[in-house]
Structures are given as C-alpha cells and as structure tokens.
N, C-alpha and C positions, 0 to 999 in steps of 0.2 A: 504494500500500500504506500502513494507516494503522499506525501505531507508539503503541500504548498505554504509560506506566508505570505500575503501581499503586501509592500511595501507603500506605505502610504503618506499623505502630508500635502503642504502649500508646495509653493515652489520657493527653491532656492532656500533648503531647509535643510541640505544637506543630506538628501535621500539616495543620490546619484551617487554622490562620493562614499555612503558607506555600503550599499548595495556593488561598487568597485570594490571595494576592501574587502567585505562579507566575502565576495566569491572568486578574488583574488583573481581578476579579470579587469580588463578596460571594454568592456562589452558595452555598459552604461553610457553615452556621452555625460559628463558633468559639465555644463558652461554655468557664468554668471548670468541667464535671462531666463524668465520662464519658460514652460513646456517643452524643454531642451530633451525632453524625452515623451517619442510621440507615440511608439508599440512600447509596449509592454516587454522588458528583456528579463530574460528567465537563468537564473544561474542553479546551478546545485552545490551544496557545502557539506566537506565531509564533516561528522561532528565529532569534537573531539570527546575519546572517554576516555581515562588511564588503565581502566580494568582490560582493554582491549590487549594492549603488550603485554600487558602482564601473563593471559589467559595463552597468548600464542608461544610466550619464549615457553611455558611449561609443557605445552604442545608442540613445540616445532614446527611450527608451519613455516610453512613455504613463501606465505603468504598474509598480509594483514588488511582486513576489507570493513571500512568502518561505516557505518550506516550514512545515511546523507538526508538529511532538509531543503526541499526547494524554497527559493526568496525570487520572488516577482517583482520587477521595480517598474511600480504603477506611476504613471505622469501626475505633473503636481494637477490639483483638486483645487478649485475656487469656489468665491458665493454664486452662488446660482447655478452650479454643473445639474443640478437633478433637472436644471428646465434648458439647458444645454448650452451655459455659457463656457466660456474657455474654450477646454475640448469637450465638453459635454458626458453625457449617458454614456459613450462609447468609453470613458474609464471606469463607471460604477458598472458597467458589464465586466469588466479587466476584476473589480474586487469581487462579485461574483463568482468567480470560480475558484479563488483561494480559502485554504481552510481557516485561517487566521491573519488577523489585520495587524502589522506592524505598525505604527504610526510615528514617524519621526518627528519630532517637536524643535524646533530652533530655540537653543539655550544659550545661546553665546551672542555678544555683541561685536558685530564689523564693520564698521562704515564702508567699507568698499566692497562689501558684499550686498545689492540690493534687497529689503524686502519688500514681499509684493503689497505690504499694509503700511509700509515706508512705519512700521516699528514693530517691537521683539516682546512678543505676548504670547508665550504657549500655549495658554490657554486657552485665551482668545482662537489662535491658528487651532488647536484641539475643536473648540467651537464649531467652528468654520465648515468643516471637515464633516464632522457627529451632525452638524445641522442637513446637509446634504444627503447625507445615509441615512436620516429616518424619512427627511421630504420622501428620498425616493424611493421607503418604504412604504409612507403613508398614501404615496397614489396609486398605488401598486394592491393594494388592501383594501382601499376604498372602494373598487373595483370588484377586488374578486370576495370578498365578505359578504357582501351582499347577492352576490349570483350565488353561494355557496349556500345561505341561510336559502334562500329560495326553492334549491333546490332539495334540500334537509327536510323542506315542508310535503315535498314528496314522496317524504322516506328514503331518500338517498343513504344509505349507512354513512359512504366515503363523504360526503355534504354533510351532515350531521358534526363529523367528526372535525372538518375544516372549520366550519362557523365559528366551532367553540374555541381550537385552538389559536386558531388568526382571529378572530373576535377579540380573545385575550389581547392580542398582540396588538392589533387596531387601538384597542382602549390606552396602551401604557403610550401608544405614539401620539398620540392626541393631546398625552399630558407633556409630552416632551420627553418619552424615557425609552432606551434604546428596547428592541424587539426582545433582546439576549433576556432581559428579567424575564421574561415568559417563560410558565412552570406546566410542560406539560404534566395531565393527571396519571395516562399511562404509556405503555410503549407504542399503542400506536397514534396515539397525539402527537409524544417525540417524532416518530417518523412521519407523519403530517407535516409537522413544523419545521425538520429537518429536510425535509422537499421544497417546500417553499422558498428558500433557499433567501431569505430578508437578510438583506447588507450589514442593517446595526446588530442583526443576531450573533455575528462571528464575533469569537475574542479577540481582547485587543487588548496590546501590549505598547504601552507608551513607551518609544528610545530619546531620552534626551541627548542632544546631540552638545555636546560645551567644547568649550575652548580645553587645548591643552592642559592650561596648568587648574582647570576645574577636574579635571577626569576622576583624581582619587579621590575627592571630597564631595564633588557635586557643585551647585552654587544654589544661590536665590530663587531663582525661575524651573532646576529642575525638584527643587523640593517642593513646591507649590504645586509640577506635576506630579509630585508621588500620591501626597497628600488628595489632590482629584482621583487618582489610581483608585487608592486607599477607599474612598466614598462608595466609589464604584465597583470594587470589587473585582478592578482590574490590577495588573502588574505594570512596575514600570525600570528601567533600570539607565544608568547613566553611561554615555558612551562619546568618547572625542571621535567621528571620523577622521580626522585631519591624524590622530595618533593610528587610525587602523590603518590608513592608508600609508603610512611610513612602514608598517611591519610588513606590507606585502612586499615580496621576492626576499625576506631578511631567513636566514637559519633560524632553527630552533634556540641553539644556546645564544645568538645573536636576541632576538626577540624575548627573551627571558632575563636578559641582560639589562635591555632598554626600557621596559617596563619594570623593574626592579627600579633604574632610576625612576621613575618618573610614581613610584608610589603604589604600582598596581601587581596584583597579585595574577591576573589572568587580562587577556585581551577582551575589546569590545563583543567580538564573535563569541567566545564562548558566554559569554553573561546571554548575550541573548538566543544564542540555543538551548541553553538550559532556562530561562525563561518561556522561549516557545515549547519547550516540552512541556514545562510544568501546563501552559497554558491549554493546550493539547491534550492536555492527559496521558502521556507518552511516556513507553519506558521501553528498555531496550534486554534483550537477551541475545546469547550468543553459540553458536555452531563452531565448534574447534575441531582440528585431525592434521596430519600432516602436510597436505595440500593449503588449507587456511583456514584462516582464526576470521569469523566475520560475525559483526554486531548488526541485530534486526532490527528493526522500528515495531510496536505496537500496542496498539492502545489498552490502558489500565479496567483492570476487569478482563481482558480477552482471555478464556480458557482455550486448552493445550490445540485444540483441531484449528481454533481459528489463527493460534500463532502459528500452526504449522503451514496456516495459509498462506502466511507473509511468506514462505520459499517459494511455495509454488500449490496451486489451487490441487493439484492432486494428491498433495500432501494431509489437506483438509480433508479432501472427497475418500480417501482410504485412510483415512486414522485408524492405528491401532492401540499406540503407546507411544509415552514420550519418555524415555529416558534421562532423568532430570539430577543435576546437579548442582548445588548452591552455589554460589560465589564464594563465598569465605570458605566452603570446603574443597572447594575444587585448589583452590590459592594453597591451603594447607596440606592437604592432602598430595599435594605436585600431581594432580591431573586425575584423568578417568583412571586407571589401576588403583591408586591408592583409595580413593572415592570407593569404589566398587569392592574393596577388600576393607575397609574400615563401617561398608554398609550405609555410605552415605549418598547411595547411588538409587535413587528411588523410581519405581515402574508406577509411572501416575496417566488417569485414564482421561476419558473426554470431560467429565468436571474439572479436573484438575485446573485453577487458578494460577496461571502463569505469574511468576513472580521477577522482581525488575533485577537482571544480574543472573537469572539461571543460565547452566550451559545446557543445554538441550539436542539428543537425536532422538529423531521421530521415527518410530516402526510406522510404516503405513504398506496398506494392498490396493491396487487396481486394476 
C-alpha cells in the first residue's frame, strides 16, 4: 500500500525548497514568485529507521530495503481557489488524492523573499488554506446531502447511510469546523465517509518552516502554530528548509556533524516522517534472510493476512501462518535460530494483531 502526503501552503512558503530536500531531488522548481509550480511533482522518501541495520547485519543480507512515503508538492493555494482563483479547483483535485495534508507555514522573516499577503502570519496563511478546503467541501455536500436524504426516503439502504454521515459533516462545515471531526457510528458510515473523499477530512500536519538559527528552539510564530495544532488535535513540528537543503548530497557522518553544530538531534525529514506516520497510523514490520532485510509500511490495527498483503495480494489470499518474531528478541537472541531455540518464535494465525517492529514470514497456499 503506497502512502501519499500532499504538500500544501501559500506561495512562496517554502514548500518547493523543502519538498527538494525531502526527496533529495531538484524535480520541484523553487523560484521567488508565485505558482512557480504548476503539476503537481511527486517524489518518494526512503524512511529512515535504525532497527532496519541492525535487523540485517544479524541477518546478513545482501541487501537493505527500507520502506518509502510518497510527498506531493501541490502549487501554492490562494483566497478564492474553491471558486477558481489562482490556479483554481484543479489543485484541490491534486489534494484529493493524497492521504494526508502536509501544510507548510512561513515562520521566518525575509524581506527579499516576497509574501503573497506582503506579511508573515501563519496562521493567518493556515486560515487561508483551511478556509478553501471546507468552501470546497461545503459545495460539494450541499449538493449531494440533499439528493442522498431524498433518496433514503425511498428506502435506499446506501442513501440512508450517506444522509447521516455527510449530514454530520455538512453540519460541522457550516459552523466553520473541518469534515475530519466527523465521528462515524459504525464501519460502514466510516466507509461512506471515507468515499467521499472531503478535502478538510485528511490529517494534517503543520511544518513550520524558520530561519536557520530558529531550527533547535523554534520561534514566536511556530509556537503559536503548535499551540493551533494543539486545539485541533492536529500535529505540528519545526523545520529550517534552507538547513534540509544544505544536507542534500552531504554523507552520513558529514550530516550528523553539521547538525550536531547547529543544535539538532535528527534532520527536518525525519521529524516529519515520523510525524506523518504517527499521523497515518503507521507502523512498520520487517522480512529479513540472506538476500535482504526490508521494512513494510502498514497500518495500526492490521492483523497478520492483511500485513501479509502489503508483499503481495497472494500472500493475503493464501494465508496460512505468520511466523513472528519481536524486535527486542530477535536483536537479543542474534536472529531466527536463536528466537526459534529460546521459543520466542511464535506461529500466530489470521487474528493475530501485527505489532510495530515484528520480523515476520508468512506461510501462505495458492
């Protein structure tokens, strides 16, 4: 399963320079002037986890394959796109198709960098943004709410069920409150709502973007977005572009060196992969052997046939057993032998609750 985020924000926010840096590519143009980016450029990002070497030197693999996040770098977003100013609808189609909304926030101040509100209000630009994603969820709804209640009067089962769950949603939009609050009652109202596919529904992860010498402490303006985060019950975490973009092409011990000066413990990239996971509900398990050591993506909650879907759909469709090994045991035990003769080698069936960190082969028949 692949895992989109769309990169989101004004223009000239600094979403081009860190979507370069994220995927360690010049794919993005970055210029000083608006919608300097006019498709939608797609990179993928390997994500970093340390369990990963560790799991393969006790393995010897051949090989190290580490799971990946796609990031979408969506053109910047004005007031009025839901009615098709700027570049219009044709970028709230682009956030459409991602699983999760990144939103880049301008935290830093540059006079020779123009903004498009000619000043530096994250919030504000947060506003801007949130206001256009529920417009053009509310005309979207107002629409079909109504032909759905209609046809519910029918008896329609599937109409019954959209009323009440887009009804909900209709209602929070009217007061000004994103789709996402919408609780469906059971699974298939989730999957209702989860069709619908409404803009403000995806999480969203606020990246302030600051000046270098902000990066380890933050400033004024990205605390004021945590603190919105915080309300909303979203995530937000602090990030220099201008410092990810110096680490691109650098070595490992180079890049551990340079952020050591500057106060940081990890790069902008991994703060915010491990943010979109959390945001995601994401966790990661891994397949090790000689050949290689590779980390999965999948989501919290999935039991053992639907992780084994993540390799390959046949894998799900013939489940028999997963052969399952912890992480901390697998580490101590120096690999499957030791696991398997200390009896920490467990045969768990299709209930089985995959857990984030197991090393996993799956018996399956087809």
């Amino acid at each position: 399963m692949g895992f989109r985020c769309g990169i989101v924000g004004l223009p000239n926010v600094g979403k081009s320079t860190l979507f370069n840096a994220l995927t360690e590519t010049q794919a993005a143009q970055a210029a000083n002037y608006p919608f300097c980016t006019i498709e939608p450029n797609v990179g993928q990002v390997a994500v970093p986890d340390a369990r990963l070497d560790r799991i393969a030197a006790i393995a010897g693999s051949a090989k190290v394959i580490p799971t990946q996040l796609g990031f979408v770098d969506i053109a910047g977003l004005v007031k009025g796109a839901s009615k098709g100013e700027g570049l219009g609808n044709q970028f709230l189609g682009n956030i459409r198709e991602v699983d999760a909304v990144v939103h880049v926030l301008r935290c830093f101040e540059d006079d020779d960098i123009q903004h498009v509100a000619n000043k530096v209000d994250p919030i504000s630009d947060a506003e801007v943004v949130e206001t256009e994603l529920l417009l053009s969820d509310l005309e979207s709804l107002e629409k079909r709410v109504p032909n759905a209640q209609k046809r519910a009067t029918g008896g329609d089962k599937e109409a019954k069920i959209m009323a009440s769950v887009l009804g909900q949603a209709l209602e929070l939009l009217r007061e000004g409150k994103p789709a996402r609050l919408t609780q469906p009652r059971d699974e298939e109202e989730a999957r209702v709502f989860a069709q619908a596919q409404l803009l403000s529904a995806k999480p969203v992860l606020y990246v302030c973007n600051v000046a270098e010498e902000d990066a380890a402490t933050g400033n004024a303006l990205s605390e004021a977005v945590a603190a919105k985060a915080a309300r909303e019950g979203a995530q937000s975490v602090v990030v220099s572009a201008a410092i990810e973009s110096e680490l691109v092409g650098m070595e490992q011990d180079e890049r551990r060196e340079y952020l050591a000066e500057l106060g940081l413990d990890e790069s902008g990239l991994s703060k915010v992969i491990r943010a979109g996971y959390d945001l995601l509900a994401l966790n990661t398990f891994f397949t090790a052997g000689p050949k290689e050591t590779r980390a999965w993506t999948f989501p919290r909650g999935a039991k053992a046939p639907q992780a084994a879907g993540e390799i390959h759909t046949d894998f799900e469709k013939g489940f028999i057993r997963a052969e399952t090994i912890g992480f901390d045991d697998y580490i101590a035990l120096k690999g499957e032998s030791g696991a398997r003769e200390a009896g920490k080698l467990r045969q768990e069936g299709k209930e089985y609750l995959v857990q984030d960190g197991d090393v996993l082969m799956f018996k399956f028949n087809v």
